[in-house]
DSSP file (Angstrom, degrees, kcal/mol; ACC not computed):
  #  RESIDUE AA STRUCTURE BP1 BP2  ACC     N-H-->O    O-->H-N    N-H-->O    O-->H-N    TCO  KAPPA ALPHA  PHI   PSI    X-CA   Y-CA   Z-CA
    1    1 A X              0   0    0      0, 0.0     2,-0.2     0, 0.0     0, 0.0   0.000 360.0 360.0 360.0 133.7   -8.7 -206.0   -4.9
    2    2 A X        -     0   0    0     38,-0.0     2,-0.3    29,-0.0    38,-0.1  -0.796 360.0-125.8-113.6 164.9   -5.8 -203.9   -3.5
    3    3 A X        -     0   0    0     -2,-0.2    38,-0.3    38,-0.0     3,-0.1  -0.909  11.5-125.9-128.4 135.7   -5.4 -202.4    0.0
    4    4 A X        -     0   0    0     -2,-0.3     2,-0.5     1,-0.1    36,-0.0   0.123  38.5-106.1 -50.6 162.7   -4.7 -199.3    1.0
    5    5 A X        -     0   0    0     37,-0.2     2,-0.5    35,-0.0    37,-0.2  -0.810  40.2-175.3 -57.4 117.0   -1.5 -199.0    3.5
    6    6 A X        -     0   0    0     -2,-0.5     2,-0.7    -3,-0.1    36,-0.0  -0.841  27.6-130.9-138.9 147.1   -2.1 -198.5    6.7
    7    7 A X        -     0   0    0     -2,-0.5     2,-0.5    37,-0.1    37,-0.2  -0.765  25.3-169.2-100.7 112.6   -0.1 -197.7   10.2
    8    8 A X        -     0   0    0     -2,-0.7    37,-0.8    35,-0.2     2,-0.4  -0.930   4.5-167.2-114.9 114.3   -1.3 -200.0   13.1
    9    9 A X        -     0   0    0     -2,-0.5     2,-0.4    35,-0.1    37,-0.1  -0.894  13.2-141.7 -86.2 111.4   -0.1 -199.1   16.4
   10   10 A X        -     0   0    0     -2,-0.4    12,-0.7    12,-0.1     2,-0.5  -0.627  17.7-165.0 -90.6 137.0   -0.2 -201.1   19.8
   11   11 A X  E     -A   21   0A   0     -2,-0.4     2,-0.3    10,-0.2    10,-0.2  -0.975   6.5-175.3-124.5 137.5   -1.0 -199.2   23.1
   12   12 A X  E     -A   20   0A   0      8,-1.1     8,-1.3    -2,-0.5     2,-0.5  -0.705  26.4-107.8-116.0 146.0   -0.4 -200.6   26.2
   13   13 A X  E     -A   19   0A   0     -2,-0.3     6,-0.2     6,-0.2     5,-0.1  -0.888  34.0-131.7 -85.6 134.6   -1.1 -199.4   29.9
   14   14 A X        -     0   0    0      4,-0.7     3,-0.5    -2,-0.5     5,-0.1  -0.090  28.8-102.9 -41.7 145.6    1.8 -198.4   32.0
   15   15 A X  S    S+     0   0    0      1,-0.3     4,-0.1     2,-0.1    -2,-0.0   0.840 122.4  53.5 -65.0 -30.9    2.3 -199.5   35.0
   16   16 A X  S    S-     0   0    0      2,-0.2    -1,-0.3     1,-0.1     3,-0.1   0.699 123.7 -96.8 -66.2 -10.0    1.0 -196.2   36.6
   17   17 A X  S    S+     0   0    0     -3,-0.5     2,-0.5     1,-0.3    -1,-0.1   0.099  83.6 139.7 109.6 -35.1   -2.3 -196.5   34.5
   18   18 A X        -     0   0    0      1,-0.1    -4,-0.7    -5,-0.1    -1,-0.3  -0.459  54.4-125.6 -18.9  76.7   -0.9 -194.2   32.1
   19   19 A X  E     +A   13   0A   0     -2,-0.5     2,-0.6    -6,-0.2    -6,-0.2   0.153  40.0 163.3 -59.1 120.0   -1.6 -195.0   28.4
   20   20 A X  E     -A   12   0A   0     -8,-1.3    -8,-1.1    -2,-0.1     2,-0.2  -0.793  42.2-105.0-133.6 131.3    1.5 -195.3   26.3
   21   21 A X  E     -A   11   0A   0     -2,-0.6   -10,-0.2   -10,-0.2     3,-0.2  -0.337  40.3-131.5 -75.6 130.1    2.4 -196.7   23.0
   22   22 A X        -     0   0    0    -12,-0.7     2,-0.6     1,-0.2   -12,-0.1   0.068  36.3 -72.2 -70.8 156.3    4.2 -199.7   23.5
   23   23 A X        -     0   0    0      1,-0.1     2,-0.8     2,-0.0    -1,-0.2  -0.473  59.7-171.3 -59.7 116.3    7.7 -200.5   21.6
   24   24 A X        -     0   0    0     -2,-0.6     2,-0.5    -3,-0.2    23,-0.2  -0.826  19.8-162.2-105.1 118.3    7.0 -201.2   18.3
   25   25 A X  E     -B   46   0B   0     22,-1.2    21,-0.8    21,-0.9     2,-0.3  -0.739  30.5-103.9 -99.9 140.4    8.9 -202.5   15.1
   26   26 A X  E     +B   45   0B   0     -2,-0.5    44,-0.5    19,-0.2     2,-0.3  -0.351  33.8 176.8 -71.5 142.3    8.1 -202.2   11.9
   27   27 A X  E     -BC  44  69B   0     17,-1.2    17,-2.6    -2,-0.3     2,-0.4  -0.841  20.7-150.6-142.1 128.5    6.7 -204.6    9.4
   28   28 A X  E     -B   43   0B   0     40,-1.7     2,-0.8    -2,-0.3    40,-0.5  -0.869  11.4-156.6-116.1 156.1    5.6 -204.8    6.0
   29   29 A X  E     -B   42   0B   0     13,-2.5    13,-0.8    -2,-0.4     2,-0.7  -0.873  19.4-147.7-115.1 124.5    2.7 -207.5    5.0
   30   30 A X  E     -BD  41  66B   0     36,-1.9    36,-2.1    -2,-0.8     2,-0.6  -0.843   2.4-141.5-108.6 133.9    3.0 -208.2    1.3
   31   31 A X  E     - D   0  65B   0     -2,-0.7     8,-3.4     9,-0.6     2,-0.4  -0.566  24.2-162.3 -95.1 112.4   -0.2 -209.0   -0.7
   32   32 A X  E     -BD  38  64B   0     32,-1.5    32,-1.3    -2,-0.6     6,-0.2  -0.831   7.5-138.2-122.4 152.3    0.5 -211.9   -3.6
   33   33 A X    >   -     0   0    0      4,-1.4     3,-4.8    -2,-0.4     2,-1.6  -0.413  43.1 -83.7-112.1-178.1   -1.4 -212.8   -6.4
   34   34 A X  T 3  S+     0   0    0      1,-0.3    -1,-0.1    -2,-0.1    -2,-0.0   0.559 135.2  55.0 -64.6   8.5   -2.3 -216.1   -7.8
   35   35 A X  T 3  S-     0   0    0     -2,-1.6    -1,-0.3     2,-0.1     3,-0.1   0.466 115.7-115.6-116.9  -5.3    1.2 -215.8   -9.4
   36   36 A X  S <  S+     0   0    0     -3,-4.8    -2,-0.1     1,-0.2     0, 0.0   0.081  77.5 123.4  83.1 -19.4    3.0 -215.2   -6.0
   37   37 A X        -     0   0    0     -4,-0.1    -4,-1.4    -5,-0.1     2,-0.7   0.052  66.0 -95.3 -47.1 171.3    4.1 -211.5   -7.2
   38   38 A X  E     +B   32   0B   0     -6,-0.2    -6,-0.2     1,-0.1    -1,-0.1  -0.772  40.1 166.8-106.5 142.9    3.2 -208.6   -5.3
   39   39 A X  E     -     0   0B   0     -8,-3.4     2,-0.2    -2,-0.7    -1,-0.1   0.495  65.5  -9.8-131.0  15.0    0.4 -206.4   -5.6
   40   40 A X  E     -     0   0B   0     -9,-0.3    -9,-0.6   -38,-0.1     2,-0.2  -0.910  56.8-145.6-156.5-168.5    0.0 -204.1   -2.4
   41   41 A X  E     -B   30   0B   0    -38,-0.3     2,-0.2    -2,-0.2   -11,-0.2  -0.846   1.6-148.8-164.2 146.8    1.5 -203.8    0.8
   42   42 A X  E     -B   29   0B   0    -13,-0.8   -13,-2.5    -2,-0.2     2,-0.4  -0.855  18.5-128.6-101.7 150.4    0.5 -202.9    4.1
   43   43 A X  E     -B   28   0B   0     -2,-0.2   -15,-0.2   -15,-0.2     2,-0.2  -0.962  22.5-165.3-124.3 142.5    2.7 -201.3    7.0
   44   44 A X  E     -B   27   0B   0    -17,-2.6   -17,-1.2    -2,-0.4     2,-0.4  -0.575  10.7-165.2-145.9 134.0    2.5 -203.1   10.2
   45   45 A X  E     +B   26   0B   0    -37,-0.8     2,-0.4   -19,-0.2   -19,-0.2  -0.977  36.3 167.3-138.7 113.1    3.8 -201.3   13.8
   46   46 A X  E     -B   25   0B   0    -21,-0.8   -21,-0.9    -2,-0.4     6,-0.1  -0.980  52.7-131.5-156.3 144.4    4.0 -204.3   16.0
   47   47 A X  S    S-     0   0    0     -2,-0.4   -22,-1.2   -23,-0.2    -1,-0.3   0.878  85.3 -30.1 -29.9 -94.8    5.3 -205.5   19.4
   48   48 A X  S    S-     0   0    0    -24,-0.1     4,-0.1     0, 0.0     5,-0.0   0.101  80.3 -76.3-106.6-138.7    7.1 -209.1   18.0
   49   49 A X  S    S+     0   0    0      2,-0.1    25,-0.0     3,-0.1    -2,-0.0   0.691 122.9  60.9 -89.7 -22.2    6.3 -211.3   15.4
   50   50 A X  S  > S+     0   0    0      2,-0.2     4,-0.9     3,-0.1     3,-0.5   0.783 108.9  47.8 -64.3 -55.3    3.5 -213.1   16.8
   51   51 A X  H  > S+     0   0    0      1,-0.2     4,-1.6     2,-0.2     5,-0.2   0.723 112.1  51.7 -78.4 -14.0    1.4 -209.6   17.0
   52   52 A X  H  > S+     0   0    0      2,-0.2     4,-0.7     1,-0.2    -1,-0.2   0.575 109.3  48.0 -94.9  -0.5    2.5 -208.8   13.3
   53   53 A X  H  4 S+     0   0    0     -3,-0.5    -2,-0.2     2,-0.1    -1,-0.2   0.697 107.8  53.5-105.6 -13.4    1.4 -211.9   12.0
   54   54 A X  H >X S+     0   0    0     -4,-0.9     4,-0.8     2,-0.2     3,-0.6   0.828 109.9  50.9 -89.8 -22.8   -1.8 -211.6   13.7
   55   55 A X  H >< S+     0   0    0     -4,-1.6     3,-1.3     1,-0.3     4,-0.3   0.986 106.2  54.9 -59.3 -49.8   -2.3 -208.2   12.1
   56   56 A X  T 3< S+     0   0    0     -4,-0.7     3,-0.3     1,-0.2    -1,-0.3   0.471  90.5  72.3 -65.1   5.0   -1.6 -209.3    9.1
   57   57 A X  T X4 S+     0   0    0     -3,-0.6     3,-2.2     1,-0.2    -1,-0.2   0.893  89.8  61.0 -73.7 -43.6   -4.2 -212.1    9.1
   58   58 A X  T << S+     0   0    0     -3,-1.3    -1,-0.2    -4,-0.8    -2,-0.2   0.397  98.1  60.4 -99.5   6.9   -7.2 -209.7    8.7
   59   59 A X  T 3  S+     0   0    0     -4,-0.3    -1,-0.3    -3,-0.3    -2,-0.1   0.175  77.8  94.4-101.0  22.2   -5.9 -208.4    5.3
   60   60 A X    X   +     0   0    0     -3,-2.2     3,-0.9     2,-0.1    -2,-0.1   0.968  43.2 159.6 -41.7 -79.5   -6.0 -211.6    3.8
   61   61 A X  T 3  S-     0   0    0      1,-0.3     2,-0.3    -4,-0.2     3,-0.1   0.934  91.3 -32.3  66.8  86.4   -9.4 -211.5    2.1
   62   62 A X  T 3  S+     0   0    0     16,-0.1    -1,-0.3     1,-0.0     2,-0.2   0.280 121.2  89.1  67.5 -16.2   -8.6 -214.3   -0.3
   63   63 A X  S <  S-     0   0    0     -3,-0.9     2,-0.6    -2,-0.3    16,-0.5  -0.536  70.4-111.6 -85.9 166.4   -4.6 -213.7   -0.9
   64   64 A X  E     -DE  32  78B   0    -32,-1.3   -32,-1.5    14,-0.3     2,-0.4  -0.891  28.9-163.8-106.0 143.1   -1.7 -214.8    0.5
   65   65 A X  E     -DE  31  77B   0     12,-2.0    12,-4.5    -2,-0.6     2,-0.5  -0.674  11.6-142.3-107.2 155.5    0.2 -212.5    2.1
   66   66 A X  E     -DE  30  76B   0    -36,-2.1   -36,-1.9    -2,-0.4    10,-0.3  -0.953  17.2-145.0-133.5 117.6    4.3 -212.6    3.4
   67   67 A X        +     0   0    0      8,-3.5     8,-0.4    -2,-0.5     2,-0.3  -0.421  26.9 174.4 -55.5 148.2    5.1 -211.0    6.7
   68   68 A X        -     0   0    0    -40,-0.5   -40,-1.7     5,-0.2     2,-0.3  -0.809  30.3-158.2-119.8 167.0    9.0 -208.9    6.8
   69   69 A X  B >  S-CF  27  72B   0      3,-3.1     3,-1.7    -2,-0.3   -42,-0.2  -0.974  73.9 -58.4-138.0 121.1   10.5 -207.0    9.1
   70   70 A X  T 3  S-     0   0    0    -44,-0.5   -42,-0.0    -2,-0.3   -43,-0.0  -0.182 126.3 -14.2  21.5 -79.6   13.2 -204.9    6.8
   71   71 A X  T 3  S+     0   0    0     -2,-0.1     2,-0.5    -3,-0.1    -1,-0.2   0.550 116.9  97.3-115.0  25.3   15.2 -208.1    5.3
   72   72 A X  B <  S-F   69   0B   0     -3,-1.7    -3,-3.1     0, 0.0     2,-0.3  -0.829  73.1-133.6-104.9  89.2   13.9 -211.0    7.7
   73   73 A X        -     0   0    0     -2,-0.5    -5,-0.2    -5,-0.2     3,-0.1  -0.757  21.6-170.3 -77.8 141.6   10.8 -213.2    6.2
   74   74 A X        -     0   0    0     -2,-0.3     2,-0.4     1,-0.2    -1,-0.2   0.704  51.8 -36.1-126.4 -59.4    8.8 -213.0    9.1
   75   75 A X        -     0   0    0     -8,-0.4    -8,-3.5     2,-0.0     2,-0.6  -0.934  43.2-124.3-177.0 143.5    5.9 -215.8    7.8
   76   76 A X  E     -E   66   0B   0     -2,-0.4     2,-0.7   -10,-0.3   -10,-0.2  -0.801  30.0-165.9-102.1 116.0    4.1 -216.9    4.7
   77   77 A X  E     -E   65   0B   0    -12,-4.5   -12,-2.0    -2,-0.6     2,-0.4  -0.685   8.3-150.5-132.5  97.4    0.3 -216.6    5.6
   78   78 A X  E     -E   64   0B   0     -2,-0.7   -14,-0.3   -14,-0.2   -16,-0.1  -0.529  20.9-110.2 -63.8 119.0   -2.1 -218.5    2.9
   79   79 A X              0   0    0    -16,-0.5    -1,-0.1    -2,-0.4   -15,-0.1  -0.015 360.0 360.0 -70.0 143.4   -5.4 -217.4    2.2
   80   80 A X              0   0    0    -17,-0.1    -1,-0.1     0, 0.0    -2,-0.0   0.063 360.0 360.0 -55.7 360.0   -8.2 -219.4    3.4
């Protein structure tokens, strides 16, 4: 099962009440198969590292997945 790539944004309120999208960096979540290659990826716009690892959680669905941010492994996240 692959998944598509997709751009996840955070938005935060401003102090004024304003909505505004929050600083983000980017992240890719890499999809591995029972062999540890890869066989998708998803791309991940998240605050730190904490928020990119929780994005990446809900595309487990049975895989394991490896967080980066460009050449920085970010987390190793084993399917359930």
């Amino acid at each position: 099962m692959l998944l598509q790539s997709e751009r996840i944004a955070e938005r935060r309120q401003t102090s004024e009440g304003d909505c505004a999208e929050a600083q983000a960096s980017y992240y890719r979540a890499y999809v591995l198969n029972d062999d540890g290659q890869i066989v998708d990826f998803a791309q991940l716009y998240a605050i730190d590292d904490e928020d990119a690892k929780r994005q990446a959680k809900h595309l487990r669905d049975g895989f394991d997945i490896e967080v980066w941010q460009q050449n920085r492994k970010v987390a190793l996240l084993r399917s359930a």
